[in-house]
RODO-2510 file (C-alpha; in nm, 4 decimals, decimal comma):
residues 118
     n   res          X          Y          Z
     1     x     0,7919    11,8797    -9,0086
     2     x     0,7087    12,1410    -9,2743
     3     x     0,3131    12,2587    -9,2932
     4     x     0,1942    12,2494    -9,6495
     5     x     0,0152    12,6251    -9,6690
     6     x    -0,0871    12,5078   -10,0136
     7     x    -0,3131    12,2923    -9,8840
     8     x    -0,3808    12,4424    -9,5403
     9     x    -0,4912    12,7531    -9,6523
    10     x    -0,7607    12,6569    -9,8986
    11     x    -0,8558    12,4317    -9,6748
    12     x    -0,8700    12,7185    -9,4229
    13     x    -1,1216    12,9100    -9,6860
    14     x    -1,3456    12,6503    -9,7663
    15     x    -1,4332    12,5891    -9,3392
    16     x    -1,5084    12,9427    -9,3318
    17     x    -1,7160    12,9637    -9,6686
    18     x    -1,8994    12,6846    -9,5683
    19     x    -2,0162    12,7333    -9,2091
    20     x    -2,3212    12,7069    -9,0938
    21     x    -2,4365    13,0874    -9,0829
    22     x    -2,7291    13,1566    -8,8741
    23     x    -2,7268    13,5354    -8,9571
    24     x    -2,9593    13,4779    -9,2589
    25     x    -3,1698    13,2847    -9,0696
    26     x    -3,5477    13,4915    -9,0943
    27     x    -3,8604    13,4717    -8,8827
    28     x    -4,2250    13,5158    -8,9194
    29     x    -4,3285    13,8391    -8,7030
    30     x    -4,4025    13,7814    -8,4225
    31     x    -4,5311    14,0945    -8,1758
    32     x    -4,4364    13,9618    -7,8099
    33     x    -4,1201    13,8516    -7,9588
    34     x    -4,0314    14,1788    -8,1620
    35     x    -4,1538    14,3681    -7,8264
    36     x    -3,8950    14,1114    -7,5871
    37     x    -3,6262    14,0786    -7,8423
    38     x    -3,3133    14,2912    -7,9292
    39     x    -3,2306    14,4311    -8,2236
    40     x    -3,1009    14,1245    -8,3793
    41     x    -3,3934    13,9683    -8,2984
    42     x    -3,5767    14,1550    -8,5079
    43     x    -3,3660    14,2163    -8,8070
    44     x    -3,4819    13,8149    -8,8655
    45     x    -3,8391    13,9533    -8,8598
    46     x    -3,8112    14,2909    -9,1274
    47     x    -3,8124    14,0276    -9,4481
    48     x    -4,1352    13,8972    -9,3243
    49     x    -4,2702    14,2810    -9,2450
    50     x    -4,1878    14,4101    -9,5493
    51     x    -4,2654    14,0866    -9,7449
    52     x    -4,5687    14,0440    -9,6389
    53     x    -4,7244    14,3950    -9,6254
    54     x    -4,8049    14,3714    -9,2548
    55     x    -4,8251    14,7192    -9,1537
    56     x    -4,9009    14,8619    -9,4776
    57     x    -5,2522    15,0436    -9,4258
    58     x    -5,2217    15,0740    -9,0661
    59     x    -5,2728    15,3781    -8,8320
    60     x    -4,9319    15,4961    -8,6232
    61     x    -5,1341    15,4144    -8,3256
    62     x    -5,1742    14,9969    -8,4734
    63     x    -4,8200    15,0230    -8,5852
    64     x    -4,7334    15,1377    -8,2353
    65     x    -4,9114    14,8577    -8,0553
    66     x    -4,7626    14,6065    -8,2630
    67     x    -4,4166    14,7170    -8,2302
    68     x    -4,3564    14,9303    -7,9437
    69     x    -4,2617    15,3407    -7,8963
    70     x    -3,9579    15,3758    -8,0924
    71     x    -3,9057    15,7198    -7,9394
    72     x    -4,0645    15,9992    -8,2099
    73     x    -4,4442    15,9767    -8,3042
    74     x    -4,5257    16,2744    -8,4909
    75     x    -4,3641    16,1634    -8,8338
    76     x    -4,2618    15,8894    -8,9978
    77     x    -4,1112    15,5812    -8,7521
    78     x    -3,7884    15,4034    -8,7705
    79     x    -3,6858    15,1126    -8,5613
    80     x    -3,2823    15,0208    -8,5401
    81     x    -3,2533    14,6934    -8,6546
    82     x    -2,9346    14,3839    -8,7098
    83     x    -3,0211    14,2044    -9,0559
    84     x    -2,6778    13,9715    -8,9904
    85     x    -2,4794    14,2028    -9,2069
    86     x    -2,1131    14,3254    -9,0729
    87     x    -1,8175    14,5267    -9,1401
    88     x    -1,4892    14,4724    -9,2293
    89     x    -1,3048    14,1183    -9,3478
    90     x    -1,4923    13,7913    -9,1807
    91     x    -1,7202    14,0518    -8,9984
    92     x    -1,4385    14,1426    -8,7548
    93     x    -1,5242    14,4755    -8,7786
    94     x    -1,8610    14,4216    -8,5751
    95     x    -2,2025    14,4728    -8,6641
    96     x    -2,3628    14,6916    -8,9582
    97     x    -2,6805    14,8336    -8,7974
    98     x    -2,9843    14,9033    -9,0459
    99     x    -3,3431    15,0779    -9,0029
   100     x    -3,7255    14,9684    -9,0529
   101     x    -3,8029    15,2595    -9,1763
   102     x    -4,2166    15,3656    -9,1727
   103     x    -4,3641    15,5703    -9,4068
   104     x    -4,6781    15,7316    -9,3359
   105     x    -4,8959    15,9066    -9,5779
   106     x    -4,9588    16,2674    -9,4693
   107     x    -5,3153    16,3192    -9,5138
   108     x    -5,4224    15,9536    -9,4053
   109     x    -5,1610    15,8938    -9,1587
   110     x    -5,1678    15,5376    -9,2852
   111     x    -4,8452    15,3316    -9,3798
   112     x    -4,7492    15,4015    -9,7430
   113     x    -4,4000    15,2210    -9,7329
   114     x    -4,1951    14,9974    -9,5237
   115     x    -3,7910    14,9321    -9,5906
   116     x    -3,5005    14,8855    -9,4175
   117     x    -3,2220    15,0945    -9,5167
   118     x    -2,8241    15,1289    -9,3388
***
């Protein structure tokens, strides 16, 4: 019995293009959850951070109460995060880590900018 690869293998491509991906899938922030959760966890919450301006005018003693000690306090924060993105063909090549990165203004100490950069 011969295997057709002519049909196989497109066949093959389409499965894959066509799964049901839940790395794009985004949530609303949530604090207890981005406090609980890995880092995956809250790479689903940065769209809604940024998005929605949530920490923008806040003190680094508000932005630390809503999402944790990330290990340096006297600049500007950054929090590792997994926004579903990964390296190498079909992702085999594991995950592609990112940062929130928090930018506070010097004299105000307030949040000027929020993105998330690899």
């Amino acid at each position: 019995m011969k295997i057709n690869l002519t049909f196989i293998l497109p066949l093959f491509f389409i499965v894959i293009g066509c799964r049901q991906d839940k790395q794009t899938e985004n949530l609303k922030f949530n604090r207890e959850e981005w406090l609980q959760g890995d880092i995956r966890t809250r790479g689903k919450m940065v769209e809604n951070i940024i998005d929605d301006n949530i920490l923008i005018n806040k003190s680094k003693s508000e932005v630390l109460s809503l999402l944790g000690d990330q290990g340096d306090t006297t600049g500007n924060f950054s929090y590792q995060v997994d926004i579903g993105k990964t390296t190498g063909p079909f992702g085999w090549g594991g995950i592609w880590p990112f940062a929130l990165n928090i930018h506070f203004d010097t004299l105000s100490s307030k949040v000027i900018e929020v993105r998330c950069n690899d």
